[in-house]
C-alpha positions in Angstrom: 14.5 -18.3 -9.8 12.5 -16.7 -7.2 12.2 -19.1 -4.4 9.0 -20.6 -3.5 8.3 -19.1 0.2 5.1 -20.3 0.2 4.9 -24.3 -0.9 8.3 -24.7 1.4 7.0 -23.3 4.2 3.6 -25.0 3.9 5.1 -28.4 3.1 8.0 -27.8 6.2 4.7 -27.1 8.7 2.6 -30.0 7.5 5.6 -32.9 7.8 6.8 -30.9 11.2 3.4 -31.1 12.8 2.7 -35.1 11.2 6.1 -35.9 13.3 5.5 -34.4 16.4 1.9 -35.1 16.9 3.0 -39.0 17.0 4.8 -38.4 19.7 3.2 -39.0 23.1 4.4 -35.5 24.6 5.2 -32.7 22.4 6.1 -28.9 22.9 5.9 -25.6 21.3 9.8 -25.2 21.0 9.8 -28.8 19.9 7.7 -27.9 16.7 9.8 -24.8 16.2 13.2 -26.7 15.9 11.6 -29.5 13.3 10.3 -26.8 11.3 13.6 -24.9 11.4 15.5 -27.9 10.3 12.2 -28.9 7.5 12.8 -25.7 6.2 16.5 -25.3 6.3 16.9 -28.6 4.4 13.9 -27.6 2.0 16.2 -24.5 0.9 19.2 -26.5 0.8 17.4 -29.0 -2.0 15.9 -26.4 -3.6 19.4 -24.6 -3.6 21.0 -27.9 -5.3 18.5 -28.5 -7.4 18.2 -25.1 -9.1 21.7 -23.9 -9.3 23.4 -27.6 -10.0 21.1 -30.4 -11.1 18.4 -28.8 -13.5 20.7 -26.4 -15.7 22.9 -28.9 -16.0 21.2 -32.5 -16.0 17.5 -31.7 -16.5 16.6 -28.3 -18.6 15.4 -29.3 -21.7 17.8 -26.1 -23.2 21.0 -27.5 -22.2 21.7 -28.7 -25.6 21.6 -24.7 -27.4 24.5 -23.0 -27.9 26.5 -21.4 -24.8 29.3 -19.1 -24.4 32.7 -20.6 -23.4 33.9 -20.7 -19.7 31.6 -19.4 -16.9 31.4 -20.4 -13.1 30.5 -23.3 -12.0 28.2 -21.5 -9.4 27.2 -18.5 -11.1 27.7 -19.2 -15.0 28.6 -16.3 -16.7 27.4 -13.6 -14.1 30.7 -12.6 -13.6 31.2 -11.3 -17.3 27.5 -9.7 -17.2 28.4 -7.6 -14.1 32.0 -6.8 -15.0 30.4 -5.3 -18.7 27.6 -2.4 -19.1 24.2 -3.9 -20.0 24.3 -5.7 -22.8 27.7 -5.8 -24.0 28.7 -9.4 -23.4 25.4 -10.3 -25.4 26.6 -8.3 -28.0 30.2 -10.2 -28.3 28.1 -13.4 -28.1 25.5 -12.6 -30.9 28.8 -12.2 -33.5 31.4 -15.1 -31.8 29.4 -18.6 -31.0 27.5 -20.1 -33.7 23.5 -20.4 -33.2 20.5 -21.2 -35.3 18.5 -18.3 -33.4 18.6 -19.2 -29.8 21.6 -18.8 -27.1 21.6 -19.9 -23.9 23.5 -18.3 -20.8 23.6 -18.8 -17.0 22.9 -15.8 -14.5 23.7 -15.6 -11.1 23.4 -18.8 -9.4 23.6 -20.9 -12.9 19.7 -18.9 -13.5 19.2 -20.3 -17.5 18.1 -17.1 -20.1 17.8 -17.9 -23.7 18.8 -14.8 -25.7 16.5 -15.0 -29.6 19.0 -13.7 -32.1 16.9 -14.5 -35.5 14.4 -12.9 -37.1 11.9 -16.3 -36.9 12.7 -16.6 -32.7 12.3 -12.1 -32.3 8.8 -12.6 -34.0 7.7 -15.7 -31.9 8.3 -13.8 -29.3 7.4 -10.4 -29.9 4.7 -11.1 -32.6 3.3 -14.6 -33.1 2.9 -15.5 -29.6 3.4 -12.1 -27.7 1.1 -12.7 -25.3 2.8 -16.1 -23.8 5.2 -13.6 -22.7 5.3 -10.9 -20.1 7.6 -8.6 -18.2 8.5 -11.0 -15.1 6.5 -9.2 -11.5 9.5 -9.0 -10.2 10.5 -6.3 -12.6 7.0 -4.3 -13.1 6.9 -4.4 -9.2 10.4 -2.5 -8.9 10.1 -0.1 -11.8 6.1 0.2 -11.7 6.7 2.6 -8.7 8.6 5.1 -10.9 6.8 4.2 -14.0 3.3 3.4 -12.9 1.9 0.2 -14.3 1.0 2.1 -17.5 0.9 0.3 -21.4 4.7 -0.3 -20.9 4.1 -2.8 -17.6 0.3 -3.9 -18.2 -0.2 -7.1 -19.2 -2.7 -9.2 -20.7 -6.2 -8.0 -21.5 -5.6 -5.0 -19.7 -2.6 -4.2 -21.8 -4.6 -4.7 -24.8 -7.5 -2.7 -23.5 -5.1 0.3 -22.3 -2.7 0.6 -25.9 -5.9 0.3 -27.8 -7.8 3.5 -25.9 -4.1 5.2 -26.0 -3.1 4.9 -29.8 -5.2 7.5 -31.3 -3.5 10.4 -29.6 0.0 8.6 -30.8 -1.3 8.2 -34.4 1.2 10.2 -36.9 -1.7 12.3 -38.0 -1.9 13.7 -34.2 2.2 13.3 -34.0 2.3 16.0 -37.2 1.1 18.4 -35.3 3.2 18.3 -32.3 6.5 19.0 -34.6 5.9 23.1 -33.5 5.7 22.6 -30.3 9.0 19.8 -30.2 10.6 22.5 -32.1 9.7 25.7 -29.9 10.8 23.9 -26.7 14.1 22.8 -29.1 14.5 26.8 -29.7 13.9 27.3 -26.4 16.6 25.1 -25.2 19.5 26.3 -27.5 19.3 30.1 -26.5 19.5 28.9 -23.3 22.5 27.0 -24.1 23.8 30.0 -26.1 23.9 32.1 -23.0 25.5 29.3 -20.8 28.2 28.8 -23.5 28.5 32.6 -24.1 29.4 33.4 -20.8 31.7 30.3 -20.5 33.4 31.8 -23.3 33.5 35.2 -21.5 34.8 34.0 -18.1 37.5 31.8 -20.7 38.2 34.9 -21.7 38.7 36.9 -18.9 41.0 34.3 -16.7 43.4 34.2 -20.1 43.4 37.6 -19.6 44.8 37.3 -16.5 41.7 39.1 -14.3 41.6 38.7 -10.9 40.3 35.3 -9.3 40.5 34.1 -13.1 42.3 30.4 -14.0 44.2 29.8 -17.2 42.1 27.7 -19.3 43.2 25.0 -22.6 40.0 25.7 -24.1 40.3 27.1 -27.9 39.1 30.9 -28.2 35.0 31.2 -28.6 34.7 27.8 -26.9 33.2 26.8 -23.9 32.1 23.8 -21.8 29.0 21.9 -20.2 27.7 18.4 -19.8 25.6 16.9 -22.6 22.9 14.7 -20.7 22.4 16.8 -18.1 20.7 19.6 -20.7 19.6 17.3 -22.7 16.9 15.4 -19.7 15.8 19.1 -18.9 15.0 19.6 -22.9 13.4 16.4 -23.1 11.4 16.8 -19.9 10.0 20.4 -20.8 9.0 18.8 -24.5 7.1 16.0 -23.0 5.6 18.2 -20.3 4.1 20.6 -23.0 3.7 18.0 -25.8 2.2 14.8 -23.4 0.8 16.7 -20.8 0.2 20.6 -21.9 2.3 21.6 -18.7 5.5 23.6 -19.0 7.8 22.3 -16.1 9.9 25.0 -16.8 13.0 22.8 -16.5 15.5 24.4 -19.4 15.6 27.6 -17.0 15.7 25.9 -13.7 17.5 22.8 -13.9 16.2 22.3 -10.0 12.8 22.3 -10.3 10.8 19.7 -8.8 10.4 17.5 -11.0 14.0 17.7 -13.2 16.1 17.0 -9.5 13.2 13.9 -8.7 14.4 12.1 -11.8 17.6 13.2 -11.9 18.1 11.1 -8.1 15.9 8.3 -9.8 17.7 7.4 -12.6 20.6 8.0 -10.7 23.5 4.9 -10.8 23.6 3.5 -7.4 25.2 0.9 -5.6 22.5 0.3 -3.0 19.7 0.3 -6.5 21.7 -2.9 -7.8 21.7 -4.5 -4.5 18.5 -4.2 -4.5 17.9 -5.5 -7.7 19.9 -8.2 -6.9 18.0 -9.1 -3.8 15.2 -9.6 -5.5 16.1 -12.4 -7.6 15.4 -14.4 -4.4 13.2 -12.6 -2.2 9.6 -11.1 -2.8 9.6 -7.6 -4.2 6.9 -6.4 -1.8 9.8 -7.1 0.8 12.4 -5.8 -0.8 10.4 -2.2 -1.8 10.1 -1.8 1.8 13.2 -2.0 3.1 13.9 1.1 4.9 17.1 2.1 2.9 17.6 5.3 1.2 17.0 4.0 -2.1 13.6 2.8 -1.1 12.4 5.8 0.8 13.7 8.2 -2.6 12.0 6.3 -4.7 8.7 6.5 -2.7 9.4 10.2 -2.3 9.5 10.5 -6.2 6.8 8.6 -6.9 4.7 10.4 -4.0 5.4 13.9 -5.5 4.9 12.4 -9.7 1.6 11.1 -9.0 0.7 14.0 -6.9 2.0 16.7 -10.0 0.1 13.5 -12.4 -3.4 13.8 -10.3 -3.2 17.7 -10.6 -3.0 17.7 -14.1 -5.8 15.3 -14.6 -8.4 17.6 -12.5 -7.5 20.9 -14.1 -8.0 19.2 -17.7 -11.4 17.7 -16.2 -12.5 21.0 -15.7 -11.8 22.4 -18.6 -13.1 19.9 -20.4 -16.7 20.2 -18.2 -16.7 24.6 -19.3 -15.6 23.1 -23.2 -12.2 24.8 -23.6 -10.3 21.9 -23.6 -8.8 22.3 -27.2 -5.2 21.4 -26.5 -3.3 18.9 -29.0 -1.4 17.3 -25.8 -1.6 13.9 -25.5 -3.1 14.0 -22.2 -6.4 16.3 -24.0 -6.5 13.8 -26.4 -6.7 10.6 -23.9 -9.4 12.4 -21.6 -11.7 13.3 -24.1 -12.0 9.6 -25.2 -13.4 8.9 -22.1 -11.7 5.7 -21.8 -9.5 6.0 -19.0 -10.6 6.7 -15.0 -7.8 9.0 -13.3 -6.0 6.5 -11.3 -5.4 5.2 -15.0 -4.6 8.2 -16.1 -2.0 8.9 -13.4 0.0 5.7 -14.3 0.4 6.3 -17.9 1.0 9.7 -16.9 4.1 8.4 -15.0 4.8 6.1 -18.0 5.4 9.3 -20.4 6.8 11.6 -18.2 9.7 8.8 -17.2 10.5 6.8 -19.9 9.6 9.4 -22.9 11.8 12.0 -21.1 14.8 9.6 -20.0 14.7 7.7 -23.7 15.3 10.7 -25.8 17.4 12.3 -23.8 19.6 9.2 -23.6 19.3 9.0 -27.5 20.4 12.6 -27.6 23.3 12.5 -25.5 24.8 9.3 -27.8 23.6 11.6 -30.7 26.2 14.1 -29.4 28.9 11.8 -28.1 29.2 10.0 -31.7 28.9 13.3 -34.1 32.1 14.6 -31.8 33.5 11.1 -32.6 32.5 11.9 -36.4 33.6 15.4 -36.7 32.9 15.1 -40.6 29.6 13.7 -40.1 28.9 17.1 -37.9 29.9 19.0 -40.5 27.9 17.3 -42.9 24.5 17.1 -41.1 24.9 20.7 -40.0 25.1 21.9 -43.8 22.0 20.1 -44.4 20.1 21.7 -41.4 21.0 25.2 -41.9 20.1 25.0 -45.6 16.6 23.6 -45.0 15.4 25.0 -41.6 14.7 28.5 -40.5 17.0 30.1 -38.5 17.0 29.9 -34.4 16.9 33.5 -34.4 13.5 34.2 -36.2 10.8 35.2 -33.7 8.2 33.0 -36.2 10.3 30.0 -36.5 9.1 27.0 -37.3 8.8 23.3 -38.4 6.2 21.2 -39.9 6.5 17.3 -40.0 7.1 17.7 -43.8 10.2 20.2 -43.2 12.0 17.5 -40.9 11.2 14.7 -43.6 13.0 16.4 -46.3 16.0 15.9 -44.5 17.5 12.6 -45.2 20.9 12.9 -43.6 19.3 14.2 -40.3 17.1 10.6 -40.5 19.8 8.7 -41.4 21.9 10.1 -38.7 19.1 9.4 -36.3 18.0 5.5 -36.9 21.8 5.1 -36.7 22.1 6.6 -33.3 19.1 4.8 -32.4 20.4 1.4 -34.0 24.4 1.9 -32.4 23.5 2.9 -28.9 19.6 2.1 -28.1 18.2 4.0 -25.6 17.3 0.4 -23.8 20.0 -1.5 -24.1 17.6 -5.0 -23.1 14.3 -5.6 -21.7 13.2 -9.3 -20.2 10.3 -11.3 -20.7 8.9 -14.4 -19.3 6.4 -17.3 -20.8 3.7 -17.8 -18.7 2.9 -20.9 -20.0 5.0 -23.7 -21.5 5.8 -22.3 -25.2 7.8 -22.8 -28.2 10.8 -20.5 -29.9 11.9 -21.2 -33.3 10.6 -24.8 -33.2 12.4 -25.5 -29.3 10.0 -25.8 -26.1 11.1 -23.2 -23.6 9.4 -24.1 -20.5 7.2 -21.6 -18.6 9.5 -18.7 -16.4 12.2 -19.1 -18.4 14.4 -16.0 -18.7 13.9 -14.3 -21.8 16.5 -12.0 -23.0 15.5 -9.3 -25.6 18.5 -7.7 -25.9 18.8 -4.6 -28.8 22.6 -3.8 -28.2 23.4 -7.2 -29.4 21.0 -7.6 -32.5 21.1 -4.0 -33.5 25.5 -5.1 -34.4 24.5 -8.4 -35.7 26.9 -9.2 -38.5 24.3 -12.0 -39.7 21.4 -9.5 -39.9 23.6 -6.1 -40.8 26.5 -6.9 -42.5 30.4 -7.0 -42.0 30.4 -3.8 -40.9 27.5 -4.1 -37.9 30.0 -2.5 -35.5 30.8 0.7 -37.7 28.7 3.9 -37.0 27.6 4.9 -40.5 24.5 6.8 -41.6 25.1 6.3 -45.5 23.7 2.7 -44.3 20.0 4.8 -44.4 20.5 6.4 -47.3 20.5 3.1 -49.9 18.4 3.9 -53.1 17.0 0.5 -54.8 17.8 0.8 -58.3 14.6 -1.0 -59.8 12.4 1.3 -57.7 14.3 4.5 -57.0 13.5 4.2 -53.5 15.4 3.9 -50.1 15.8 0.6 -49.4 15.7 -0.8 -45.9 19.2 -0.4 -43.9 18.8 -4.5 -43.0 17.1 -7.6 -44.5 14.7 -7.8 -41.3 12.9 -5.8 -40.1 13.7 -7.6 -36.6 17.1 -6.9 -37.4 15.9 -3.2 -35.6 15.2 -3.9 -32.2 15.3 -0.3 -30.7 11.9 -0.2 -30.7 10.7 -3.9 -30.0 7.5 -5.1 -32.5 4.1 -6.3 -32.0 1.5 -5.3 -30.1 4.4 -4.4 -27.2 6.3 -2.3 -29.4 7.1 1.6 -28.0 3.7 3.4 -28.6 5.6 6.1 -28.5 7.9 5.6 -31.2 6.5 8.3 -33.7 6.5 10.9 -31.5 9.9 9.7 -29.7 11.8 10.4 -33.3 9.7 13.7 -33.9 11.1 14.9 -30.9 14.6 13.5 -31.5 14.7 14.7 -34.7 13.8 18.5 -33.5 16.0 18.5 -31.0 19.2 17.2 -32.9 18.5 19.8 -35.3 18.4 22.5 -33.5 21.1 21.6 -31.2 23.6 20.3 -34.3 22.4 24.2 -36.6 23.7 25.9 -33.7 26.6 24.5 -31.8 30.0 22.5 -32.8 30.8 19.9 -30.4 34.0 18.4 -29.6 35.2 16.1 -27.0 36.3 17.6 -23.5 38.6 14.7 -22.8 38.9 12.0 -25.8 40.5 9.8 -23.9 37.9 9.3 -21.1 35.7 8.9 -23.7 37.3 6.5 -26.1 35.0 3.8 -27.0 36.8 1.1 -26.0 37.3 1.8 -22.5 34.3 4.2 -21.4 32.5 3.7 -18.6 28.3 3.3 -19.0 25.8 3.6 -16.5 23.4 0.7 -16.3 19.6 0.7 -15.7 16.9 1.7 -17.6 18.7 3.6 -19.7 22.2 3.8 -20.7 24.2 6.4 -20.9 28.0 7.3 -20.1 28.5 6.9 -16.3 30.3 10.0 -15.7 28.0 12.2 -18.2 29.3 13.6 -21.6 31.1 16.8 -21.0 32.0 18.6 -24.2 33.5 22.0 -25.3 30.5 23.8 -27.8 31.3 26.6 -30.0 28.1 29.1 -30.9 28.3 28.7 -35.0 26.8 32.2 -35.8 24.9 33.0 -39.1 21.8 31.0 -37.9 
């Protein structure tokens, strides 16, 4: 809806110039105030025409399916702001009847046509992938915390960059990461150990009445700390070693550099939605340089990533020049292809250090939040885990990629984490040129909502029971084959990952690393609930953004469960 700066202000200038030149005596100020008015009444057209007349007299979607009520100004922006991210979508998918397409209204009636079949996700994400694209207005705005890496290229360059990048994310390289997911994994739960241990020592002492002490509700042996918060350091000390060969060190300083930039990134802020709201209507290369405190964070952040991101780069150059580059990292692995110049490296650099921290440790956190929820499910994975992986204490432990596939109930536990509460709850796209869906023309810079919280709880695609958490949905064995079958009918029916040529490259090594770190979190630790009912599903409070994740964090009481 972006409004055209440039043919308004063109077309005001022309006519203004045309009317004044004809008269005999013309002035400066005399120009100005015809232009003003030109312009003025330009926007006020173009203000009529785009919220009032084309949704609803011209768009060749009016006739698809809508939800029920909405404003007569600003559709149903009122229900998508009230809601987190993708939770009216999700109501919609199951409650107004569609043959793969719905249509809503944005802010200021702004049309987006939500795909919710199988046949309209694959025109999109398969068949004709490349009509589509991320809209600028979006890789502008995140590309300066992500870099315009293979998740904001587009085009040819996309293409170019996903094909150089997907050796060092083939599961043949992934395999043998699973040691090093799991040695950071360790490395994170004996840290965690300690905090709980003496959280469970200073419990102690204040219901011992010691001086300075407070009387605590907590059970004997328990203590408490917040889920996500441990869980971004984790994942940010994996992907440093892992993607880039660096240890940030983050598990043992929670402020270091790196670990307190993302954590004010990623951040919930009023003034970051305002800002994301302004540029709906006005140019992003205004908006990113407004000098507001979001703005000047964000190029603080960004300033300091690419400066950690360019050192990297030059130290594995130079190894590489003396031969003793040798490390399984991703980043070794991308260099010695030879395919990528440094600034290139730098941005998909920022692309995996962001996005493949922040994802998993998003996924982890909901991990957490619903095994508390499903004490029984806990109890049950832990068995598994503890039976079939080495103990936490054992100075040589480790995992192999085969160790963590023998363990059903851990992946079925995981795909339905990943299919309740994905990571990214919806992403956008944008044809570029006029295009079809499922057999309907969608006209080019149309909205396109891909939206994974509302087709991962599809009752058409999943079953009566969409909205129930339940891993035995994994777990199916076909009969005639003696296989597992496929939780859904569709593969599209699994949207956590997108498909095509723009699915996550990263989804291998995501899971590995998922996988590793549940485990060892899950072997050693019983989690309940600090406060059910702030955390009661109905009513609790998510943080939107790239990510989602419960606005307030996930604070839990942990018990060390000894004996492993």
């Amino acid at each position: 809806m972006a409004l055209a700066w440039r043919p308004l202000t063109a077309a005001a200038a022309v006519i203004a110039y045309t009317l004044v030149a004809r008269q005999a005596e013309w002035t400066l100020s005399g120009f100005v105030r015809t232009f003003c008015g030109l312009w003025l009444s330009g926007v006020f057209l173009w203000v009529v025409w785009t919220v009032i007349l084309y949704p609803k007299l011209f768009s060749p979607l009016r006739h698809l399916p809508s939800p029920p009520g909405g404003s007569f100004w600003n559709g149903h922006f009122d229900a998508i702001n009230k809601h987190p991210t993708g939770i009216p979508m999700r109501e919609w998918i199951n409650t107004i009847p569609n043959n793969g397409l719905i249509r809503y209204a944005g802010i200021f009636n702004q049309e987006r046509l939500m795909p919710t079949s199988p046949k309209a996700l694959a025109d999109v994400l398969v068949t004709r992938n490349y009509d589509f694209e991320k809209p600028s207005q979006i890789r502008n705005s995140i590309g300066r915390i992500l870099g315009i890496g293979v998740l904001l290229a587009e085009g040819d360059q996309h293409k170019s960059q996903r094909r150089n990048l997907m050796p060092a994310f083939a599961f043949r390289h992934i395999k043998d990461l699973y040691p090093v997911f799991w040695q950071k994994s360790r490395e994170a739960v004996q840290a965690m150990t300690k905090e709980v241990n003496e959280g469970v020592s200073k419990i102690a002492a204040a219901q011992n009445g010691a001086e300075g002490g407070e009387k605590s509700s907590i059970k004997k042996g328990w203590a408490s700390f917040e889920v996500s918060e441990w869980a971004s350091r984790a994942t940010l000390d994996i992907i440093g070693v892992a993607g880039l060969g660096r240890d940030f060190g983050a598990i043992h300083n929670p402020d270091n550099e790196l670990s307190s930039r993302y954590r004010v990134l990623f951040r919930p802020s009023r003034q970051a939605r305002l800002l994301g709201i302004l540029g709906l209507f006005v140019p992003t290369w205004i908006t990113n340089r407004l000098p507001v405190k979001r703005n000047n964070d964000i190029a603080a952040a960004a300033r300091s990533i690419r400066a950690v991101c360019s050192d990297l780069i030059k130290e594995k150059r130079e190894r590489l020049a003396r031969k003793e580059l040798t490390d399984v990292d991703i980043l070794s692995v991308a260099i010695e292809s030879g395919s990528f110049s440094d600034s290139d490296l730098i941005d998909q650099l920022m692309t995996f250090l962001a996005a493949g921290h922040e994802t998993t440790a998003s996924a982890m956190t909901w991990a957490i939040y619903m095994l508390c929820l499903h004490p029984e499910i806990q109890t049950r994975l832990r068995q598994e885990i503890r039976e079939n992986l080495p103990s936490m204490e054992s100075d040589d432990s480790t995992v192999s990629s085969l160790d963590i596939d023998h363990l059903p109930y851990l992946g079925a536990v995981i795909n339905e984490v990943l299919r309740y509460y994905a990571p990214v709850p919806l992403t956008i796209r944008e044809p570029v040129v006029d295009t079809v869906i499922n057999g309907e023309h969608v006209p080019k810079g149309t909205r396109i909502i891909i939206c994974p919280w509302a087709v991962n709880y599809s009752t058409e695609l999943w079953g009566d029971d969409a909205a129930v958490f339940n891993p035995e949905r994994w777990l199916a064995v076909d009969e005639r084959t003696d296989k597992r079958k496929a939780a859904s009918a569709s593969n599209y029916a699994f949207l956590t990952f997108l498909h095509g040529p723009r699915s996550c490259i990263g989804q291998a090594f995501s899971k590995a690393e998922f996988a590793c770190l549940l485990a060892a979190w899950v072997g050693r630790f019983e989690f309940e609930l600090k406060n059910k009912a702030e955390y009661d599903e109905r009513n609790m409070l998510i943080k939107g953004g790239i990510t989602a994740r419960p606005a307030k964090g996930l604070h839990v009481h942990a018990k060390v469960v000894e004996g492993w």
